[in-house]
N, C-alpha and C positions, 0 to 999 in steps of 0.2 A: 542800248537805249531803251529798248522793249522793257528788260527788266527793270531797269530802273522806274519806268511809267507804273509797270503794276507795282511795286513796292511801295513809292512815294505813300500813298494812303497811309499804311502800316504805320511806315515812320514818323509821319505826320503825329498822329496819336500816339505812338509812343513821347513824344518829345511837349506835349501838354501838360503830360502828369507833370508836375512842381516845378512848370517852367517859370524862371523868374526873367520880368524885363528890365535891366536895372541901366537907369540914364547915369551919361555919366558924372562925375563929381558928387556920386551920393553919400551921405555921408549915416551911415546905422549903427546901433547899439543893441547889446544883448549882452546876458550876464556869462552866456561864454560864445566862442565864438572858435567852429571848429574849421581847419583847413584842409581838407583833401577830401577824395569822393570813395575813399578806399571803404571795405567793408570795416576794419574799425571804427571809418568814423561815423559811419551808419549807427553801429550802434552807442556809442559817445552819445551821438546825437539822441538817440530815444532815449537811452538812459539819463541826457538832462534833462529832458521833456519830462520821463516820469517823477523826478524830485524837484519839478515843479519851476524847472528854470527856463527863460525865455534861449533860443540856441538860434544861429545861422548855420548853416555849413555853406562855407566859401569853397568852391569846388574848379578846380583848373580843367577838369574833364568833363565831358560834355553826356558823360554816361555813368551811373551812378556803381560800385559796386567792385572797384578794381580787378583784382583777379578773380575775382569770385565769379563775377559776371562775365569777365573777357576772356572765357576759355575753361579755367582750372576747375572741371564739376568731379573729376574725380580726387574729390578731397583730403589731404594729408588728413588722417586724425588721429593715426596713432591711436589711444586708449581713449573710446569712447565716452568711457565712466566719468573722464576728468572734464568735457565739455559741459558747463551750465549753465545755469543765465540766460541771458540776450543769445548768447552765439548759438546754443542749444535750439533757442525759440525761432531762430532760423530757420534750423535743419526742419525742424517742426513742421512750420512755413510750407517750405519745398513738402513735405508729405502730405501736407493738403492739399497742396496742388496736384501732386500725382496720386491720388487716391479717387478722383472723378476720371471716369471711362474716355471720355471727351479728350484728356493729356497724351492718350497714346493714338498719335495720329499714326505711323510708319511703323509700327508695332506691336503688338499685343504686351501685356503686361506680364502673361507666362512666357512668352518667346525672348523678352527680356532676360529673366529670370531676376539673380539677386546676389550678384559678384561685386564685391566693393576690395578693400586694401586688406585684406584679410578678414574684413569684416561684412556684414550684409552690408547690402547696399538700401536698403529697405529693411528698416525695423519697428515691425508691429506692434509690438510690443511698448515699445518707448516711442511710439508716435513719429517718428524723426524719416528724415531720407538723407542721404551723405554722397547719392552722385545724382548728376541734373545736369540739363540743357541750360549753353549759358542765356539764352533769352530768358529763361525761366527763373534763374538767378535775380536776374534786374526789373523782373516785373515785380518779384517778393522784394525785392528792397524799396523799389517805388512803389506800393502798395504801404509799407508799413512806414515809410516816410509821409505818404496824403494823410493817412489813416492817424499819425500824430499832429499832424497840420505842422510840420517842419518845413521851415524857410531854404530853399535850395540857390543859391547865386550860382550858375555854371558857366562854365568858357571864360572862369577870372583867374588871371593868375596874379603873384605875389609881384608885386615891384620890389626885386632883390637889389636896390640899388640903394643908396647910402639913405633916403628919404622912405624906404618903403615899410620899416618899421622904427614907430614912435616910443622913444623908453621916455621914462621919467625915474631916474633911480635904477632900481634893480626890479623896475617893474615895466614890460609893455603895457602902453595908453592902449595903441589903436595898429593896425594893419593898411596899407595901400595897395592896391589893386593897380596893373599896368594902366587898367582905364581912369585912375584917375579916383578911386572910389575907398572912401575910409569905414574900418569896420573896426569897433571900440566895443572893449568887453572888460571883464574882470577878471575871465580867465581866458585863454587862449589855449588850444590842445591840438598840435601840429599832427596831423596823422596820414601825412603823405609817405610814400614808399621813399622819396628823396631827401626827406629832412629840410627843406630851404626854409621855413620859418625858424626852425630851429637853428639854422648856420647867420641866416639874417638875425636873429635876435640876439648875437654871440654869445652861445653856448658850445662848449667844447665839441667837440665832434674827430671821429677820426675816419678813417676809411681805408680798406685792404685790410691783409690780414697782422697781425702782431705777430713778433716772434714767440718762440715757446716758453722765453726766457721770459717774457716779460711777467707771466702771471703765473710762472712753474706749471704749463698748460703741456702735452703730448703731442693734441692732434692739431694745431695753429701750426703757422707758417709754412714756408715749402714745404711740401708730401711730395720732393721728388721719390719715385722707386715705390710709393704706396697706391697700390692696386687694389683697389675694395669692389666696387663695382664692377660691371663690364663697359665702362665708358673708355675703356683704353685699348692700345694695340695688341698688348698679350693677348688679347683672346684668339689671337690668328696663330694660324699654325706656321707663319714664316715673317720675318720680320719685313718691316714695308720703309720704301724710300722715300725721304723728302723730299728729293732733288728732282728737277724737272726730267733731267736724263738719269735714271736710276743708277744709283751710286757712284754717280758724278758730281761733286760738291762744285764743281767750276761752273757747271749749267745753272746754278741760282736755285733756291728755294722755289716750292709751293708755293701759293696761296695756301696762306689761314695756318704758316709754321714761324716760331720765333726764332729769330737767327741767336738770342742772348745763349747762355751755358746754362745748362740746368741749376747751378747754385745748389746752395745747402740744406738738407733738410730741416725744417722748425726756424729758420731765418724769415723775419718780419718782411713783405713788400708790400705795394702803391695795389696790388691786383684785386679785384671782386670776382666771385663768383658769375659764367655764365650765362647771358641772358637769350631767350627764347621766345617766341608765338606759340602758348598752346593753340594749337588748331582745333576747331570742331570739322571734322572728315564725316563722310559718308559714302556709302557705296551701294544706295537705294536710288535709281534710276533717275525717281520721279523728281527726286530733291539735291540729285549732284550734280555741282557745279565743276566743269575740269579745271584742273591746276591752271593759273593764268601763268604766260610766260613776260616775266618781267621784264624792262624796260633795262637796255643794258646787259642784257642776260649773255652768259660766256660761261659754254660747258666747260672749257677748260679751268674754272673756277673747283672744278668738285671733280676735279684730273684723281686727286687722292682716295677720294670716294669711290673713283671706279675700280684703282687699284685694290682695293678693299674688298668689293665684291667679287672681284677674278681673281682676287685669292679664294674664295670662297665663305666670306661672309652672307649669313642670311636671317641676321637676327631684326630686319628695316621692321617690318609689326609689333616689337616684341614691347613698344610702349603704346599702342592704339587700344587704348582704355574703353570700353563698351560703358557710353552712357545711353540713358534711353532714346528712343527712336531711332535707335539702328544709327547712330552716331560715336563720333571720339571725343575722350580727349587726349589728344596727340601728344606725345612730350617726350624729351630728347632719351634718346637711345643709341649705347655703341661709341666706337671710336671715332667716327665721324658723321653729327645728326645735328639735331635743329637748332641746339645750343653754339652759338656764334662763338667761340671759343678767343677768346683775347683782343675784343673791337669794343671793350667798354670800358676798359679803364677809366677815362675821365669824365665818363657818363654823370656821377653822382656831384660832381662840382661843374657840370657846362654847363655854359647860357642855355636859357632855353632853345635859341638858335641852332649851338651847337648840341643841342639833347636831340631835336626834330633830324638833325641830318643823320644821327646815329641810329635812331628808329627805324629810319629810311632804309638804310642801310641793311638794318636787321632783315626787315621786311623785305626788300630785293635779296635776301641772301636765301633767306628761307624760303620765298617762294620759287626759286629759281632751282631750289633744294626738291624741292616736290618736281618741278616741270623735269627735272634733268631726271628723276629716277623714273617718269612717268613714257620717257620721251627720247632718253638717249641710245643711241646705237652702239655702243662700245661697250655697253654694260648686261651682263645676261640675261636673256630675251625674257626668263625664268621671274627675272625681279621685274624688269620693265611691262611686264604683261601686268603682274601681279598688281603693282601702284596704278599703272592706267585705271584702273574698274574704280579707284578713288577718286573722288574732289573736295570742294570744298561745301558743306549744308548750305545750301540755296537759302532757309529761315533764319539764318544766324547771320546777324553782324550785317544788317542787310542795307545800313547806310553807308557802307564800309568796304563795298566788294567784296562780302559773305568772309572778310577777314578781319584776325582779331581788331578792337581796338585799345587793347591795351598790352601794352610790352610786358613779358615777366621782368618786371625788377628783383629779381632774387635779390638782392644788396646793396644799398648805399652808402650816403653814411652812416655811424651809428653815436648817437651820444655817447660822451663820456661826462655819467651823472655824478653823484652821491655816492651812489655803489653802482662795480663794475659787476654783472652776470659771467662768468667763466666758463668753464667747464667742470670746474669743482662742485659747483651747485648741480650742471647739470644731472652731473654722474652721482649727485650725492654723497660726493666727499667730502662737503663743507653744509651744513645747514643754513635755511632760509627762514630768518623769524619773524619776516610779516609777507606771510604771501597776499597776492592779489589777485590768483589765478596760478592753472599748472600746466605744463607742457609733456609732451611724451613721445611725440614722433622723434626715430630715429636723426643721432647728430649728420645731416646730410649738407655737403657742401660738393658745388658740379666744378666742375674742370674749372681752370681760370686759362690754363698756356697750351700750347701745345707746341712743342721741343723737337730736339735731336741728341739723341742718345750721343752716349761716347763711344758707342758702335756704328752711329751712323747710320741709327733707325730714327723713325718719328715715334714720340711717347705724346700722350697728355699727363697733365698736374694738375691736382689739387683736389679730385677730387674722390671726398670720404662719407664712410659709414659706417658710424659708429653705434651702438644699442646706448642707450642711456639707461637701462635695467630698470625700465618702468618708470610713472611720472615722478615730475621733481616740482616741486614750486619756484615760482618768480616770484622775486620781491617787489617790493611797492616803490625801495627806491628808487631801480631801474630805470624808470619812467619819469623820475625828476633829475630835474637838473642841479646841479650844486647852488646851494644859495648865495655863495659869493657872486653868481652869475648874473642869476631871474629868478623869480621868485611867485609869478604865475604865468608859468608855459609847463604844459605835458605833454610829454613824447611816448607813447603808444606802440609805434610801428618802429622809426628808427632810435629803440633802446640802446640803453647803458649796456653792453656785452662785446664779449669777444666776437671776433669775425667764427669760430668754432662753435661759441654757444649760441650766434645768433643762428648756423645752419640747423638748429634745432627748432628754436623760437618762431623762428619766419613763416610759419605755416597761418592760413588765412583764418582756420576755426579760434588759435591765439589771437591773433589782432582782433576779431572780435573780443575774444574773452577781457583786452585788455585797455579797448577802447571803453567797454564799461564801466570798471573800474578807472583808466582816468576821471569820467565826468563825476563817476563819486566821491573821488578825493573834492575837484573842483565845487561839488556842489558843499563839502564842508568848508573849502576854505570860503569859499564866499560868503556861507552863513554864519562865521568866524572869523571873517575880514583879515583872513591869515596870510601868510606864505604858503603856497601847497607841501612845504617842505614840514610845516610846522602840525599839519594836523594827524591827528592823533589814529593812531595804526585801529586801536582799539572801535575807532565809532566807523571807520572807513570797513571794517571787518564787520559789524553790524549790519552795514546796509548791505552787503554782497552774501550774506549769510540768508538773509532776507530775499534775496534775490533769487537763489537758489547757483549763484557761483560758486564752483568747486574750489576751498583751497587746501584741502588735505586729503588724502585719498589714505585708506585702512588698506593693505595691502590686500590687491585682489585674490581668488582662489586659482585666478586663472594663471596667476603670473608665480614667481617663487621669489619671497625678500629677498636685497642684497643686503640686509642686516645680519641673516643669521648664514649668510655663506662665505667662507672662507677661501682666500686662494687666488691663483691669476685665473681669471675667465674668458675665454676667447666665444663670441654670439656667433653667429651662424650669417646676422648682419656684418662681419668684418673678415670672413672667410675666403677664399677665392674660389671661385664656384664656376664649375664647366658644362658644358648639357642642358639638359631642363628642370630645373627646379621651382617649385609652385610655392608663396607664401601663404600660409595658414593658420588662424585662431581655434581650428573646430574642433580639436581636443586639449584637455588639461590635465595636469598644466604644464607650464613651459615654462624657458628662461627666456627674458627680456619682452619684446612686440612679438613675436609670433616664432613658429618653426616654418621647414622648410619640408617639402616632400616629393619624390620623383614621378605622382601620378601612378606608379606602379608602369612606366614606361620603358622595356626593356631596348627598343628596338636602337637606342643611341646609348653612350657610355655617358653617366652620368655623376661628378664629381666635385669636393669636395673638401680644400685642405686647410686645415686650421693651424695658424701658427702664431706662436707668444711672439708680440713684439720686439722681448730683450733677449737675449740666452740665457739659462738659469745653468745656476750653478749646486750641485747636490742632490738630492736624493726627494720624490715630488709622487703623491698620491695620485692616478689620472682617472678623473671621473667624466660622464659621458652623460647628457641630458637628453632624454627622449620623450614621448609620449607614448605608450605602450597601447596599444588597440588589435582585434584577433584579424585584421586585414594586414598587418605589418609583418615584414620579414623575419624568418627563422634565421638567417643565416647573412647577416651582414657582416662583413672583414672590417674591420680597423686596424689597419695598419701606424702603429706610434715608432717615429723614431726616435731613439735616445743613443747613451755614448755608446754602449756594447753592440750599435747595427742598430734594426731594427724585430718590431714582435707585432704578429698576425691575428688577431684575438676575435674570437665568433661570435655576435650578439643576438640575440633573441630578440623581435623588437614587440614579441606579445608579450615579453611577459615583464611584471610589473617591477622597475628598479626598488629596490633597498629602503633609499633615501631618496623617495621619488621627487622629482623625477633622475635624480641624480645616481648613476650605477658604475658601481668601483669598476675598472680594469685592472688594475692593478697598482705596483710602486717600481722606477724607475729613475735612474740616474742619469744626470746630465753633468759634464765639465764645461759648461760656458760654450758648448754646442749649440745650434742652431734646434728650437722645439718643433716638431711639425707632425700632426696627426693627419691622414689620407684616409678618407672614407670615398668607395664607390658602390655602382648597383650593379657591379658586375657579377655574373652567377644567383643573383638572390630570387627569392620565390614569393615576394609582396612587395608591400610601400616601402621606402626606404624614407625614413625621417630623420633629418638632420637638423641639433637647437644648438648646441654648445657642448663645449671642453672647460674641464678645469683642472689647474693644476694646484695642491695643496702642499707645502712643506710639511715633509718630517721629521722626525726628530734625529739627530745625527747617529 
């Protein structure tokens, strides 16, 4: 109760900036009229502001900023180059606020230092910052909302019931609010993590993932048996039981295990990606809060989890992301962590009723997740010592029990527009002829099940990592809807794509990039009294070009084309990797987002294996991508196996490839063999860096 007393002021003024008081039955107008509080539509929002159009944003959350502000400060961004516009002016934003002495209260600015996703986390240069405190998020967006004089309605949600959106034709009039409140526009721009304007307005939509077949796609549908990450059980050195009495199937399942059959790999199902609480953590005295122990709480819930650790599992920090002030952001790691693994399936079509209970749920799972590692006696004294020194940042989320307020929605529904986004675009195997903006973070989708082997182990599914081999553009269709449908609604966040290419898209600096581009489609159609489907790619490319939004990128120096390379290429992002491996941009170039490298850490065995998808059949050039620097090892093995056994080959890694970064090993026969290259850092005398494999046919 204490705490709460001194916070209350805080909150107080927080909750003034663009608070609206709206009675009920009111009835407003505005030339567009945006729904959700998501950082897309933050910037939707200013970007119709600046072309001059009146905007609301009708917001169901009571906190501006969605993921951006509710945790996620260590930012997906992938290739910085391709962030512009509004979303850039952000990052900006954030740099000016940490660039006054005053920001670093628990910190010093060097003791920080400047560790981001392979990339600084702080760049001088470019003005920008790309990780932050999420308070610090939602005062930059509530700053730059007063500062446009933008209209904010909070705590309204959508009346999804037969009356809550008004069409006339193939047009929406107006929008109704539970309270009773109509909001009439011209254009309307859905830009919630769930899509409900968009499923109320009837526009296609699907949800889960597709099968492979549907769109001739690879990495959709089941990923039984695919192992990309370290979110699964392989990484233990002994296999682990589901059954309450270990290897006893009659004792009943775990908690949080699927009893179904693993099913087929690439087969379409109803499932979404994981959903989780980034956490902001701290372990500075003066400002941690301890884990609360939830309501309901039952160690025996995370029975699996302990089995885990007394196998010797000990990767629990290996996602607490260093944002400043001696803070995280917390995010799921391992085969069993903060991603609620198969409790949301019908998250993206429940009532709001049953959306609250599922949140619930999350939130007593995960906090129960911290209390039990912080707290439990069964589990080694080793870990439990280590999580006690954490809590929760006392400054963050302080209306809230210093906890998020907003769920990771990684996945809802997603339209199905005009044009479908693939994986073909992503990977650029299919060209995009009106971009709207570009994307580049690795194709990432988290677990959705978590199973039982045909051995009678517990496995997870579904979740991948793929390299998209540099940015790709989105089209402009994506974001509309078929004209048979509506004909002014734009969807933003839950896009036209596959469940595979949205694991790419979904990352929060895009929902910027693409919330500004909806309002400038909208801002033509309305000055063209058009359909948003009809206006003209050419003038919507003018104002984004003006804007300074990227939608073409010249290939970087830092990166190597997939135009001019040949061959199956396996990234470093889709390898199975043992030990420690560190992601890195700091030398060039490279193939795909970054390389990988062991720190020059001998004291654990640190590995490696790269293998083709399919079996190849014949005779295959194998080249090896590195980055050559005089701190690199003289003497790394690679080991290739092919049909005759396999060969040991010595690599130098000062010195500079051929075809850099690309350095022949040799040539190599396969009969429909299984491909598979092992690189470790055993015996070597520097950094070991590991980017990719390729294999090239030759001629018979």
């Amino acid at each position: 109760m204490q705490m709460k007393t001194i916070l209350l002021p805080a909150l107080f003024a927080l909750f003034l900036v663009c608070w609206q008081d709206v009675s009920s039955g009111a009835d407003r107008s505005a030339d567009i009229v945006i729904y959700g509080g998501t950082s897309g539509a933050i910037t939707a929002a200013i970007q119709a502001k600046r072309l001059g159009h009146s905007v609301v944003i009708v917001c169901p959350d009571r906190h501006l900023g969605g993921l951006t502000s509710g945790g996620l400060g260590w930012t997906d961004t992938g290739d910085k180059a391709v962030i512009g516009g509004l979303s850039r002016e952000f990052y900006h934003r954030v740099w000016k606020f940490y660039d006054r002495p005053e920001a670093w209260r628990f910190q010093s600015r060097e003791a920080y230092g400047n560790k981001g996703q392979g990339n600084p986390a702080i760049d001088g240069q470019q003005r920008t910052m790309w990780i932050f405190e999420p308070h610090v998020a939602e005062q930059v967006f509530e700053d730059w909302i007063r500062e446009a004089g933008i209209e904010v309605i909070r705590e309204t949600f959508l009346d999804r019931g037969p009356n809550g959106v008004v069409k006339e034709g193939k047009q929406v009039r107006a929008i109704r609010s539970l309270q009773g409140d109509t909001y009439r526009a011209r254009v309307f721009i859905d830009a919630t993590y769930e899509g409900d304007l968009m499923a109320s307005a009837g526009i296609s939509f699907r949800v889960g993932r597709e099968s492979n077949d549907q769109y001739g796609e690879q990495w959709n549908g089941n990923q039984v048996g695919i192992l990309h990450h370290r979110h699964h059980f392989g990484v233990l050195k002994q296999g682990i039981s589901p059954y309450k009495v270990p290897g006893d199937p009659k004792s009943g399942l775990l908690p949080h295990v699927d009893a179904s059959p693993p099913g087929v790999r690439g087969e379409g199902d109803h499932r979404v990606q994981a959903y989780c609480f980034r956490m902001c953590l701290t372990d500075h005295t003066e400002n941690r809060v301890p884990f609360p122990k939830p309501e309901g709480y039952n160690a025996e819930e995370y029975k699996l989890l302990r089995r885990i650790l007394n196998a010797g599992w000990r990767e629990g920090f290996q996602k607490f992301d260093p944002i400043p002030n001696r803070k995280t952001d917390t995010n799921n790691h391992g085969p069993f962590s903060t991603d609620y693994i198969g409790q949301n399936y019908d998250y993206p079509n429940a009532s709001y009723e049953r959306r609250r209970e599922i949140l619930e749920k999350h939130r007593r799972y995960q906090q129960g997740l911290m209390y039990f590692l912080a707290n439990d006696s069964g589990i080694p004294a080793e870990v439990r010592d280590a999580f006690s020194k954490w809590g929760l940042a006392s400054d963050e989320f302080v209306d809230n029990g210093h906890w998020p307020h907003q769920l990771y929605v990684r996945e809802a529904r997603r339209m199905i527009g005009s044009f479908v986004m693939t994986e073909h675009e992503i990977l650029k195997n299919r060209p995009v002829v009106d971009s709207i903006g570009m994307g580049s973070y690795t194709i990432d989708s988290h677990n959705v099940r978590r199973y039982v082997t045909q051995d009678g182990f517990v496995q997870n599914e579904g979740d991948i990592g793929v390299s998209t081999r540099g940015p790709y553009s989105i089209s402009m269709r994506s974001i509309l809807p078929k004209d048979s449908e509506v004909t002014n609604v734009i969807v933003p966040v839950c896009l036209s794509c596959t469940h595979i290419a949205f694991g790419s898209i979904r990352m929060e600096p895009v929902f910027m990039i693409l919330g500004e581009s909806a309002s400038s489609i909208a801002s033509l159609a309305i000055r063209n009294s058009s359909p948003v489907q009809s206006v003209s790619y050419a003038d919507v490319r003018k104002i984004l070009d003006a804007n300074g939004q990227v939608l073409q990128l010249v290939s970087s120096p830092d990166q190597v084309s997939s135009d001019s390379i040949r061959g199956i290429i396996v990234d470093n992002e889709i390898a199975t990797l043992r030990g420690n491996w560190t992601p890195s941009t700091a030398t060039k170039p490279y193939w795909g987002s970054n390389y990988l490298h062991d720190n020059n850490d001998k004291s654990s065995k640190s590995e490696a294996v790269f293998e083709t998808q399919q079996p190849l059949q014949g005779r295959y050039k194998v080249w090896m991508s590195y980055c050559p620097a005089s701190n690199r090892t003289r003497s790394l093995n690679v080991t290739i196996h092919h049909q005759n056994g396999s060969s040991v080959l010595s690599v130098d890694q000062t010195q500079t490839p051929s075809h850099k970064p690309w350095k022949e090993l040799g040539t190599f026969t396969w009969d429909g063999t299984p491909v598979r290259v092992v690189i470790t850092n055993a015996q070597t005398d520097g950094h070991v860096v590991v980017d990719a494999f390729r294999w090239e046919k030759t001629d018979p």
